[in-house]
C-alpha positions in Angstrom: 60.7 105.6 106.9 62.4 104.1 103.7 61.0 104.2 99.9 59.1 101.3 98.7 60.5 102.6 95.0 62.4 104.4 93.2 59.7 106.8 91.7 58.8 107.4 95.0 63.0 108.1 96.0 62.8 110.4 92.9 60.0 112.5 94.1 61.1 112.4 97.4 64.5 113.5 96.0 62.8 116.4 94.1 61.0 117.8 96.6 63.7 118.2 99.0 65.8 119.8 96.2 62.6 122.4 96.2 62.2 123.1 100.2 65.8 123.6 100.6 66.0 126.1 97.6 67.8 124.4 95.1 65.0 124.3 92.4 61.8 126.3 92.4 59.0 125.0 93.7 56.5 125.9 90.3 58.6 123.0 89.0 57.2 120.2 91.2 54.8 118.0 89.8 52.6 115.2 91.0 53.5 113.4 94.3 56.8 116.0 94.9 54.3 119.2 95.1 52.4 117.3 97.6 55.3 115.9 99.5 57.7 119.1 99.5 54.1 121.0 101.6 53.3 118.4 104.1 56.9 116.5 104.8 59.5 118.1 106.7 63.6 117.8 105.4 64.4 115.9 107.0 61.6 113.2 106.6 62.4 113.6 102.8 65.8 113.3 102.9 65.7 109.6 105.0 63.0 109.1 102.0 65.2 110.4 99.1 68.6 108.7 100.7 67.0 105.1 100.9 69.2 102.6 99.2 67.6 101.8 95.7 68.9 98.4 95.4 66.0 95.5 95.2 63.6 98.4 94.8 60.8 98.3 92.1 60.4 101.1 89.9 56.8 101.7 91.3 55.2 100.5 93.8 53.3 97.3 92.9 49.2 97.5 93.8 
């Protein structure tokens, strides 16, 4: 499942950093607290490792 943007690559970036011990999880904010307790690693790391070229900053609504 790819990003639709790059904030959502970010969070999806951070929140792999947290489940895998790098950073502490009282960090997270926003979508990566939510993402790093219902996602597994490795469905945020094929979120966090899509290419970012072409990809709007957010995701237009």
């Amino acid at each position: 499942m790819p990003a639709v943007s790059k904030a959502q690559q970010k969070a999806a970036g951070a929140a792999l950093s947290a489940k895998r011990g790098e950073t502490k999880k009282k960090d997270l904010k926003g979508a990566s607290k939510s993402m790093e307790k219902s996602m597994t690693e490795k469905e945020l790391k094929d979120l966090a490792s899509t290419k970012h070229k072409g990809k709007p900053e957010h995701r237009p609504s």
